[in-house]
C-alpha positions in Angstrom: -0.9 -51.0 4.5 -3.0 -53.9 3.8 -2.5 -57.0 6.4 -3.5 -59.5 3.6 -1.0 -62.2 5.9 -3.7 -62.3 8.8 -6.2 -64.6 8.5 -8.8 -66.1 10.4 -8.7 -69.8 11.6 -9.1 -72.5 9.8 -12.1 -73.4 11.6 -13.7 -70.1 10.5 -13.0 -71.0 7.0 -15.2 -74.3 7.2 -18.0 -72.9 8.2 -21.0 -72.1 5.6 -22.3 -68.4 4.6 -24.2 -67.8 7.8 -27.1 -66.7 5.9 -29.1 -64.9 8.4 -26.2 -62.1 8.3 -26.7 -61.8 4.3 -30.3 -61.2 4.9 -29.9 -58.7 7.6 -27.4 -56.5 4.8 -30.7 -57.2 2.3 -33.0 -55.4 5.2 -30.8 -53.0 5.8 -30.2 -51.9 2.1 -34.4 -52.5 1.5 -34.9 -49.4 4.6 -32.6 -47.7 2.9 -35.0 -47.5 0.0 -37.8 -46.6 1.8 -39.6 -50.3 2.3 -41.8 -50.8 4.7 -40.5 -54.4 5.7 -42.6 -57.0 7.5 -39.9 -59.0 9.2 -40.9 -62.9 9.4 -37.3 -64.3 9.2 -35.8 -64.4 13.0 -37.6 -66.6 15.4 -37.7 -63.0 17.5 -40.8 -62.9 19.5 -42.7 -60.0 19.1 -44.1 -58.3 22.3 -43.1 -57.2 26.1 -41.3 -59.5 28.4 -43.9 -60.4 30.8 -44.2 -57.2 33.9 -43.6 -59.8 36.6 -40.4 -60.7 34.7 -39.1 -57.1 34.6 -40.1 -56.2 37.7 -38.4 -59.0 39.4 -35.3 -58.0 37.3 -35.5 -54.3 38.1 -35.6 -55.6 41.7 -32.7 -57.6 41.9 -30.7 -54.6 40.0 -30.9 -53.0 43.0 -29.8 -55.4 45.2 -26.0 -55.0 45.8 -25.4 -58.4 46.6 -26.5 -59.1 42.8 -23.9 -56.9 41.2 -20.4 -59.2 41.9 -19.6 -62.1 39.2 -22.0 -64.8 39.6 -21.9 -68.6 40.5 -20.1 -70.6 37.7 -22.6 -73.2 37.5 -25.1 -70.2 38.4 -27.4 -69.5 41.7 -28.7 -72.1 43.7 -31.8 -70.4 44.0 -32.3 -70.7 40.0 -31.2 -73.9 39.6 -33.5 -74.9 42.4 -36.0 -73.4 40.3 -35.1 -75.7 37.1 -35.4 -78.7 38.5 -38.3 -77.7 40.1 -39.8 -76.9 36.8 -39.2 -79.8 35.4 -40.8 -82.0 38.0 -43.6 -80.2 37.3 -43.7 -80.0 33.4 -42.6 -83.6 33.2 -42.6 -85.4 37.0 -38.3 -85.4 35.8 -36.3 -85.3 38.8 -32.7 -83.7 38.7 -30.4 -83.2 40.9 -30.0 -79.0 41.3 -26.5 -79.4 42.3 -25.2 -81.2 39.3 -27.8 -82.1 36.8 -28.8 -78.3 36.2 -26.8 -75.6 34.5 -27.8 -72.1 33.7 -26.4 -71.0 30.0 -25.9 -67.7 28.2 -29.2 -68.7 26.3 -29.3 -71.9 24.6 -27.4 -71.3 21.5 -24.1 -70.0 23.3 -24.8 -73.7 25.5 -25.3 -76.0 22.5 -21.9 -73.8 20.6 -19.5 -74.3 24.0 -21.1 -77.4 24.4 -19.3 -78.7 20.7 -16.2 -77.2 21.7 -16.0 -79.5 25.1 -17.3 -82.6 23.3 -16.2 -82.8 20.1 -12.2 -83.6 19.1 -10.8 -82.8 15.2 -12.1 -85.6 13.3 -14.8 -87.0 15.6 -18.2 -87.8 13.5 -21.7 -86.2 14.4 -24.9 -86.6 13.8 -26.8 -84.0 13.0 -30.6 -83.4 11.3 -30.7 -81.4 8.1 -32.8 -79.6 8.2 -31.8 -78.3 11.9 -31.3 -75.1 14.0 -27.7 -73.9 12.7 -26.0 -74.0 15.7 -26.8 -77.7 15.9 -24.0 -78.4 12.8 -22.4 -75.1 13.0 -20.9 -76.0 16.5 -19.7 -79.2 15.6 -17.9 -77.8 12.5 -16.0 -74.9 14.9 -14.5 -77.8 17.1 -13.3 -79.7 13.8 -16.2 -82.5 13.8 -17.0 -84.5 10.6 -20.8 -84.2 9.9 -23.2 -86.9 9.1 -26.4 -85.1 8.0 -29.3 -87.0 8.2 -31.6 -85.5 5.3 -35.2 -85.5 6.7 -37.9 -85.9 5.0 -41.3 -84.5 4.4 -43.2 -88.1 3.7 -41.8 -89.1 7.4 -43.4 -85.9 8.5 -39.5 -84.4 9.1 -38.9 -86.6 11.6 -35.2 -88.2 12.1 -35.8 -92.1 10.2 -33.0 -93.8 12.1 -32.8 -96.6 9.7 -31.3 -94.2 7.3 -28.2 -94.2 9.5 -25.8 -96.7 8.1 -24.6 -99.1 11.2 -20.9 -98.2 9.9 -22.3 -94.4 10.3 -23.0 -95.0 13.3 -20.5 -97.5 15.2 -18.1 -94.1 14.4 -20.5 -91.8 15.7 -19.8 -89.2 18.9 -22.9 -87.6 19.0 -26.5 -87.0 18.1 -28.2 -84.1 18.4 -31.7 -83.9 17.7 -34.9 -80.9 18.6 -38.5 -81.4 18.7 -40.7 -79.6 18.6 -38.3 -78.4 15.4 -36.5 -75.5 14.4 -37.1 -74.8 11.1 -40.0 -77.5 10.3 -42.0 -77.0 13.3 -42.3 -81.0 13.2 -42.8 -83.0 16.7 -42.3 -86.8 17.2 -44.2 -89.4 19.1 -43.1 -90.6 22.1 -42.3 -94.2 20.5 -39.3 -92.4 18.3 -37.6 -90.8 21.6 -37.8 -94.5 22.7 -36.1 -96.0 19.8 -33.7 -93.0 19.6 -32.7 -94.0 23.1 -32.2 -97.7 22.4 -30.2 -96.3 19.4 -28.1 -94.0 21.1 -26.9 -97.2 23.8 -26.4 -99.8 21.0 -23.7 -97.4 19.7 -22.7 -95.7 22.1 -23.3 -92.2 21.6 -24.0 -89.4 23.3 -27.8 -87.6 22.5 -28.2 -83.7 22.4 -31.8 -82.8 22.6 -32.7 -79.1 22.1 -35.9 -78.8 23.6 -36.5 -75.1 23.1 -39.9 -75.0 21.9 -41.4 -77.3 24.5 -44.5 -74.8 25.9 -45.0 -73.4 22.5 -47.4 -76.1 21.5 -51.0 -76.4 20.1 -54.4 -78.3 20.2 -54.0 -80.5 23.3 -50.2 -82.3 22.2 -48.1 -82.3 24.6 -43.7 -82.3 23.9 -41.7 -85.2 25.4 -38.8 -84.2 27.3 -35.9 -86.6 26.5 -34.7 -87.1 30.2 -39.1 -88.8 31.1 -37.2 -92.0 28.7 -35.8 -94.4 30.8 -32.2 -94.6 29.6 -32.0 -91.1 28.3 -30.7 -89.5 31.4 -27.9 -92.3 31.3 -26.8 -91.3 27.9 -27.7 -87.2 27.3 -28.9 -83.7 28.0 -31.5 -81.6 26.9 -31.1 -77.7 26.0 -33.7 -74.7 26.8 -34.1 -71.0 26.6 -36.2 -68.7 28.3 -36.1 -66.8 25.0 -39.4 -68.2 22.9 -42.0 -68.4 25.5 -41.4 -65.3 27.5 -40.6 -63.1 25.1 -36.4 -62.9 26.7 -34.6 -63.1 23.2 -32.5 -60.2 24.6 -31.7 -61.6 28.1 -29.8 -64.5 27.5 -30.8 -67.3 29.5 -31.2 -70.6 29.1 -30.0 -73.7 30.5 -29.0 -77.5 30.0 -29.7 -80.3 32.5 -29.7 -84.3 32.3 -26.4 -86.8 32.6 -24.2 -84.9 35.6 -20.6 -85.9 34.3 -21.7 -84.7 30.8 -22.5 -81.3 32.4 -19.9 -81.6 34.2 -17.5 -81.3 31.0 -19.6 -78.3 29.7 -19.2 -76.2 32.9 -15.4 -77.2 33.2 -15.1 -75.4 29.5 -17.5 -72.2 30.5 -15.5 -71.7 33.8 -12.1 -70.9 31.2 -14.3 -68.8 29.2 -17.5 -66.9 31.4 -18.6 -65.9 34.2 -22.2 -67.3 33.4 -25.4 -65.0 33.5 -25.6 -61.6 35.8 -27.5 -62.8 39.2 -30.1 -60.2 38.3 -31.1 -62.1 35.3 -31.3 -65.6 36.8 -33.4 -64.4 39.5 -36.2 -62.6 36.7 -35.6 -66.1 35.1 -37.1 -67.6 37.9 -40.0 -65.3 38.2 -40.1 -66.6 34.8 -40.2 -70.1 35.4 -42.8 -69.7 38.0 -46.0 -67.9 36.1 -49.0 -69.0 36.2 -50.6 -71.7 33.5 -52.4 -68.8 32.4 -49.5 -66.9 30.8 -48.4 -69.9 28.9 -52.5 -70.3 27.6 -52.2 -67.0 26.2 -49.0 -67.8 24.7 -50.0 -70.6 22.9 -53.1 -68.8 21.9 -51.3 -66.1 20.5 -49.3 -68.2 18.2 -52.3 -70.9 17.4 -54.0 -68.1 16.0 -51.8 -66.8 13.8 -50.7 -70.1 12.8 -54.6 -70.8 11.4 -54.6 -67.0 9.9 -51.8 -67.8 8.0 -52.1 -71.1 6.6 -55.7 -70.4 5.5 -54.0 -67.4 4.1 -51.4 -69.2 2.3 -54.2 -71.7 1.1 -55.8 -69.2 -0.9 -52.4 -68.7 -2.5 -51.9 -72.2 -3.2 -50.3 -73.4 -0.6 -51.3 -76.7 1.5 -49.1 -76.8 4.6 -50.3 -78.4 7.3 -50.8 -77.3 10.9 -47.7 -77.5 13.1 -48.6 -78.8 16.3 -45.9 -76.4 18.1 -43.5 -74.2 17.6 -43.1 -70.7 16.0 -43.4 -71.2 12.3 -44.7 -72.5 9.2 -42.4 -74.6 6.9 -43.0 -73.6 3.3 -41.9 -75.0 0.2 -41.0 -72.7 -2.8 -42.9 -72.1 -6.1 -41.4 -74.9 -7.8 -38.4 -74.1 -10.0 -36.3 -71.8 -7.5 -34.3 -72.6 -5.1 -34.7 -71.3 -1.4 -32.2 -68.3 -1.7 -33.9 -67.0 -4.9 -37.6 -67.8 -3.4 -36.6 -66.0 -0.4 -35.2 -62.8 -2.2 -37.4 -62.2 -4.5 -40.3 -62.2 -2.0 -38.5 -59.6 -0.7 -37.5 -57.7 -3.4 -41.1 -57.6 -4.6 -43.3 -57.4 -0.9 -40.8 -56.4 1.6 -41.5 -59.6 3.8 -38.9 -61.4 5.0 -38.8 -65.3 5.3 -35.7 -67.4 5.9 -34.2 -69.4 3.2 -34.5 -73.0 3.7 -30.7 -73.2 2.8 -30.0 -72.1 5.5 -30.8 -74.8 7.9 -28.5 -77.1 6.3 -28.8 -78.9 2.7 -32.1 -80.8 3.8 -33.9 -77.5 3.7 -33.6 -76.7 0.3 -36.4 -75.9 -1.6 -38.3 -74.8 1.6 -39.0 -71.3 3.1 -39.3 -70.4 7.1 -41.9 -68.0 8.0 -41.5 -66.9 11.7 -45.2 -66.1 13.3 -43.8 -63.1 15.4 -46.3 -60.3 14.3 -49.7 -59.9 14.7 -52.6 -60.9 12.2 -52.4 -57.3 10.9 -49.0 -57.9 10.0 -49.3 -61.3 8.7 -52.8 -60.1 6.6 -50.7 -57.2 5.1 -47.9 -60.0 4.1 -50.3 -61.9 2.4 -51.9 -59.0 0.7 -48.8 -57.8 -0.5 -47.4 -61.6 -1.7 -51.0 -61.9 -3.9 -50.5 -58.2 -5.3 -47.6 -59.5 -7.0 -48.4 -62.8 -7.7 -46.5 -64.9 -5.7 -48.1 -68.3 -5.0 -47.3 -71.7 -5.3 
């Protein structure tokens, strides 16, 4: 009996191939054959969770008090933590009580947070190229999408004169991320300024995903949206605990800034989760509290592999510039294929895995994302095996 009448929701229908799914039937099919694959296409960081992390987790398992449904808006004690944080990363004071709330990591936040925002119809401004989730969510809850096509002469930062005022005047919503996921771009403090200035004019409501704020190199230093005067006013900012402590697999994250637009966030999570198991917000903390010194060898670890591979790539014919944060290297294709080809056959011939640029929206065509989450070993093998058979730019 074949059920050909059931089908999913429309919504479902809308959205684009997820393309990180397609590659993950590619991997599976390249094991199958016996390839020994180098992996650079997730942003999955490589490496333990820190031992102070675990072993705070492993203590709060056995704490009975931890093992009931948590807090909807999650523990005191970890949003005490949050707010704490950010006073000392950016001398930002929140309120723990209603300008903090711990999320299922920051992509189930930033999806839930479309759905409680966003009516059928209602137009969004989104980056292309951007993190998926950032125009994936908006299309679940029905949104319109304006996609701002960056550009690599404006060093892929958003050029808000490209916005038409009869774009805008409509628009909901505009989420933005810097340090950037795919390009690895940042932007100066000026452009949070005028993005703020923007985002009153018209009235709409700023999104900032600010996962990759400690992952950054040679002395720069990430703005946090809510140190603008004005920006609290008009938005929130998104994090995980995923990137720089190594908790992909945990689950955490968190949003904080404007308390009514929290507000509306937490209203939808309480019909839909119980929020993150006590245990976890508690190693969170631990988390959140490490010394400088973790974060220094952090940052090391990914500044060095970001100068071993772009002098690598150099020699291949590649001139990419050093991110000044983030995970990855923003790569354009030999010229002639598109991202999907690029990114196959570099797979089909090496085994190593990049993401196509496709996938980040149409503004990241004709671009590959390489993922520095294996050691100089790995990445020297990659490169070895990309020169064997020729591939350069």
């Amino acid at each position: 009996m074949t059920l050909d009448w059931i089908t999913p929701a429309d919504r479902l229908q809308k959205l684009p191939p997820y393309v990180f799914a397609r590659l993950d039937e590619l991997k599976a099919r390249a094991r199958e054959q016996g390839l020994d694959l180098i992996d650079l296409g997730m942003g999955n960081p490589d490496g333990a969770t820190p031992q102070p992390v675990v072993e705070a987790a492993v203590a709060a398992i056995q704490n009975s008090a931890n093992h009931g449904y948590p807090p909807f808006e999650g523990t005191a004690s970890f949003r005490r933590t949050i707010t704490k944080w950010y006073s000392r990363r950016y001398n930002v004071e929140l309120d723990p009580e209603s300008e903090a709330l711990p999320l299922l990591g920051s992509k189930e936040g930033l999806a839930h947070f479309a759905i409680a925002y966003i009516n059928p119809g209602d137009l969004i401004l989104v980056p292309s190229p951007a993190y998926p989730v950032l125009f994936r969510g908006p299309i679940i809850a029905g949104a319109k999408v304006h996609n701002i096509i960056l550009k690599p002469e404006n060093d892929w930062v958003i050029d808000l004169a490209d916005i038409p005022d009869s774009v805008a005047e409509q628009a909901k919503i505009l989420y933005f991320n810097y340090p950037s996921n795919p390009t690895g771009a940042t932007a100066p403090r000026e452009f949070y300024k005028d993005i703020v200035a923007f985002a009153h004019k018209h009235q709409i409501l700023l999104v900032h995903d600010l996962c990759y704020a400690e992952l950054a190199f040679d002395g720069y230093q990430p703005t946090s949206l809510l140190e603008i005067p004005g920006g609290k006013e008009i938005g929130v900012e998104f994090h995980t605990m995923s990137k720089t402590y190594n908790m992909a697999g945990w689950r955490v994250g968190f949003v904080v800034g404007n308390s009514k637009i929290i507000q509306g966030l937490r209203t939808l999570k309480t019909n839909l989760d119980y929020g993150i198991f006590s245990a976890l917000q508690a190693a969170a903390e631990t988390a959140l509290q490490l010394p400088d010194s973790y974060l220094h060898e952090v940052q090391n670890r990914y500044r060095t592999r970001r100068d071993f591979m772009v002098e690598g790539l150099a020699e291949l014919g590649w001139n990419i510039p050093k991110p000044l944060a983030a995970m990855y290297l923003w790569v354009p294709c030999t010229p002639g294929m598109s991202s999907t080809d690029f990114a196959l056959n570099v797979l089909q011939q090496t085994g190593v895995v990049v993401t196509p640029g496709n996938a980040f929206g149409p503004g990241g065509e004709g671009y590959v994302r390489i993922s520095l989450i294996a050691d100089c070993d790995r990445l020297g093998e990659s490169l070895r095996r990309m020169k064997q058979a020729n591939i350069r730019y």
